[in-house]
C-alpha atoms as a printed R data frame, in Angstrom:
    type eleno elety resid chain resno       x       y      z
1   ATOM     1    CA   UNK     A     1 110.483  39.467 92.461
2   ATOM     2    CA   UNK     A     2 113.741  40.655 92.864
3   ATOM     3    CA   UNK     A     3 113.952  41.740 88.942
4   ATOM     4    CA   UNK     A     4 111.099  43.754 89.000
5   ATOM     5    CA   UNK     A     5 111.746  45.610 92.040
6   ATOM     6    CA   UNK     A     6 115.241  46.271 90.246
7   ATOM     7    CA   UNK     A     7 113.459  47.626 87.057
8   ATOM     8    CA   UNK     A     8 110.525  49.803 88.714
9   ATOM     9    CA   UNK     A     9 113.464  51.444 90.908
10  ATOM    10    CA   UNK     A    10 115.581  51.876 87.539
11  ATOM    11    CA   UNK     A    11 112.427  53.116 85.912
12  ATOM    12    CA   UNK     A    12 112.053  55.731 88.691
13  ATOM    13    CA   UNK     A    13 115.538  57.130 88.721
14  ATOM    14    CA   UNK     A    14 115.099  57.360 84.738
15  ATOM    15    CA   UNK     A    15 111.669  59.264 85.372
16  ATOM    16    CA   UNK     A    16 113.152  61.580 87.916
17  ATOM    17    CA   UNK     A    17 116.710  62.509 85.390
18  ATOM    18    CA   UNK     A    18 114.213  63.251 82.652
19  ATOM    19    CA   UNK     A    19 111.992  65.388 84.818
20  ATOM    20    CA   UNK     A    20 115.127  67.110 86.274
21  ATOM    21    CA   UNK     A    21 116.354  67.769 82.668
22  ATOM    22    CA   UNK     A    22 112.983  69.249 81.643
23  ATOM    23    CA   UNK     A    23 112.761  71.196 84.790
24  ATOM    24    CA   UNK     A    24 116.328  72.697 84.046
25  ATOM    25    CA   UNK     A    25 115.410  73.179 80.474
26  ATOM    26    CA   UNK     A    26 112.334  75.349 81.688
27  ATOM    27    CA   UNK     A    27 113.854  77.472 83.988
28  ATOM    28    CA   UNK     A    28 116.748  78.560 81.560
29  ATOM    29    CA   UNK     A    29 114.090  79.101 79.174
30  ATOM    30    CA   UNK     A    30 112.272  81.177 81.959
31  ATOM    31    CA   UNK     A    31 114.989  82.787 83.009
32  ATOM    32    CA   UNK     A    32 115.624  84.106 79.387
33  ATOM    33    CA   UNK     A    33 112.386  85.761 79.106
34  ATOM    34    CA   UNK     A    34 112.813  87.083 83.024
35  ATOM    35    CA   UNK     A    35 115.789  88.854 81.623
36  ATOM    36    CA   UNK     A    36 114.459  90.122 78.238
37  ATOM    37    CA   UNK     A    37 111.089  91.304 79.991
38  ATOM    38    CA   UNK     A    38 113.662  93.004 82.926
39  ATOM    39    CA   UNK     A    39 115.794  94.655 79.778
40  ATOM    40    CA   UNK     A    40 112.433  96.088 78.188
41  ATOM    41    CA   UNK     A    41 110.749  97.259 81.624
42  ATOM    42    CA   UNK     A    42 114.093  99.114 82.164
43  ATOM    43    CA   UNK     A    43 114.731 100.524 78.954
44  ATOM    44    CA   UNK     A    44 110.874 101.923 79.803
45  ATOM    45    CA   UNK     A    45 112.112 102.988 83.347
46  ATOM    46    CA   UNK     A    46 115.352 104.819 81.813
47  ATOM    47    CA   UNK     A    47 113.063 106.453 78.994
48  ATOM    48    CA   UNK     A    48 110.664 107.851 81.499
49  ATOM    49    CA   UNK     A    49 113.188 109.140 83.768
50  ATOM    50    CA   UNK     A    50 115.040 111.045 80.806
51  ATOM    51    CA   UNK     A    51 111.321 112.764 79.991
52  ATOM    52    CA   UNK     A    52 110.517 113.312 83.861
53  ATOM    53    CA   UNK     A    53 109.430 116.735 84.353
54  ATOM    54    CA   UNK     A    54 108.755 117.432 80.831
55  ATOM    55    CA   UNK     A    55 105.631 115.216 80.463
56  ATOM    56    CA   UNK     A    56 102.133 116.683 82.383
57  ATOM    57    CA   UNK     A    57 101.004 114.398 84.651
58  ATOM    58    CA   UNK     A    58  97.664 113.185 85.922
59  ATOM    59    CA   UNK     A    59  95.277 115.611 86.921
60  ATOM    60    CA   UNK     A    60  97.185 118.501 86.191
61  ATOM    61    CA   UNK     A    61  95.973 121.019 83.254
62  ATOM    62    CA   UNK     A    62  96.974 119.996 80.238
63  ATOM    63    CA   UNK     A    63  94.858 122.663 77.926
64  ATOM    64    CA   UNK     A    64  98.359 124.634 75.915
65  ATOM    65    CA   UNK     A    65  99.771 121.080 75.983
66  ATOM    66    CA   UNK     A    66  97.223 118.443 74.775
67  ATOM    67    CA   UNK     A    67  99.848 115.571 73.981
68  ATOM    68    CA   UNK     A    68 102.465 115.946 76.492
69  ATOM    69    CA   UNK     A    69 100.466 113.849 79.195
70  ATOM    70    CA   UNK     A    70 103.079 111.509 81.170
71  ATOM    71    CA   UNK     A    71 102.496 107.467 80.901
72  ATOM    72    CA   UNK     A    72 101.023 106.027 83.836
73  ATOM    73    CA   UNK     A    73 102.144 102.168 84.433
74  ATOM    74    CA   UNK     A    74 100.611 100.776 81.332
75  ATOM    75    CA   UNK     A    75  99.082 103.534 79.359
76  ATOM    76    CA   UNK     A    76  99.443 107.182 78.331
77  ATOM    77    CA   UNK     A    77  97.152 109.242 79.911
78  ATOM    78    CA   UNK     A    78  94.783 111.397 78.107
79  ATOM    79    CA   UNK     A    79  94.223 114.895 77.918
80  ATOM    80    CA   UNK     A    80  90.411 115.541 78.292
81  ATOM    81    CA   UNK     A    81  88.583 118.774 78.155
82  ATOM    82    CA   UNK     A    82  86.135 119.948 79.760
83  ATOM    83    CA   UNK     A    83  83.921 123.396 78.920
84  ATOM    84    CA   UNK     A    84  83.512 125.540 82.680
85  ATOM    85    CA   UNK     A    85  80.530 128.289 83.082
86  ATOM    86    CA   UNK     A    86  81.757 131.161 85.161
87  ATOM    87    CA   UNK     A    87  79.248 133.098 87.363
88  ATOM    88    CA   UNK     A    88  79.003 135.964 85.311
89  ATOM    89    CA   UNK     A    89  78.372 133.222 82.204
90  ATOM    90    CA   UNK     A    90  81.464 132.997 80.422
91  ATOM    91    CA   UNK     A    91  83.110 129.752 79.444
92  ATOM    92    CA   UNK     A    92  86.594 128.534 79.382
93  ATOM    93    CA   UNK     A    93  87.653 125.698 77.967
94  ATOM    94    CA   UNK     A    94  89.820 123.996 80.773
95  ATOM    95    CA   UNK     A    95  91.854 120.295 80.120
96  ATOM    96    CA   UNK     A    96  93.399 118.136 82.414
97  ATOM    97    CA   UNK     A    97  95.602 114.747 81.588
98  ATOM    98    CA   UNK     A    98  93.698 111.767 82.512
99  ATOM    99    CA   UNK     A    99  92.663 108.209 82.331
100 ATOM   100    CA   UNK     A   100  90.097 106.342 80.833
101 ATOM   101    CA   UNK     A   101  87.726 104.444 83.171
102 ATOM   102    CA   UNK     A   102  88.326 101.005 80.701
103 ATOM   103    CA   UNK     A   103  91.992 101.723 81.107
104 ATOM   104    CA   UNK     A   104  92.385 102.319 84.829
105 ATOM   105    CA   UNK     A   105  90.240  98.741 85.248
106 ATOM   106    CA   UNK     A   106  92.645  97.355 83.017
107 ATOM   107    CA   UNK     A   107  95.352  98.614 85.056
108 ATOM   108    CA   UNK     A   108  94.163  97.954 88.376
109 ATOM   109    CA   UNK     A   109  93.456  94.137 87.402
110 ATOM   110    CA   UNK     A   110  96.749  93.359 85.803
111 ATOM   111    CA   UNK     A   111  98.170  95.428 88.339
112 ATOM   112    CA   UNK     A   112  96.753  92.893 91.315
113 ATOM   113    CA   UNK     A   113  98.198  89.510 89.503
């Protein structure tokens, strides 16, 4: 009885070393892609900062400047035009830098995870 109890406890401690070595060898892997993903989201950061204040952002009129809209977290915004009637019946052509409905649900459910 002795024996076995000897050999389930030195089965155990085996168990838990290999679990601890797999458990290291995931976090270093995880910890790799933490870093690469934290090098490409602030390469992203640094390249948007440099553009600041050249881009057009959301909601602002983008009509002499159709594809200088800014990025919004995941996608570029778009600049979409719309045709206004003046009271005295002319139309203008006005454009403003937005975001696709598909893309904003896109954003705002990846956003929430």
């Amino acid at each position: 009885m002795m024996k076995l109890l000897l050999c389930v406890a030195l089965c155990a401690i085996t168990l838990s070393q290999a679990s601890i070595t797999d458990r290291k060898a995931a976090f270093e892997e995880l910890s790799d892609a933490t870093s690469f993903f934290k090098n490409v989201v602030d390469s992203a950061v640094s390249g948007e900062e440099a553009r600041k204040g050249k881009c057009i952002e959301k909601h602002h009129e983008c009509t002499n400047d159709r594809a200088n809209c800014c990025t919004s977290v995941m996608f570029q915004y778009k600049c979409k035009c719309y045709n206004i009637v003046h009271d005295n019946g002319t139309t203008k052509e006005r454009c403003a830098c937005k975001m696709p409905m598909g893309k904003q649900a896109v954003e705002k459910l990846l956003g929430s995870l």
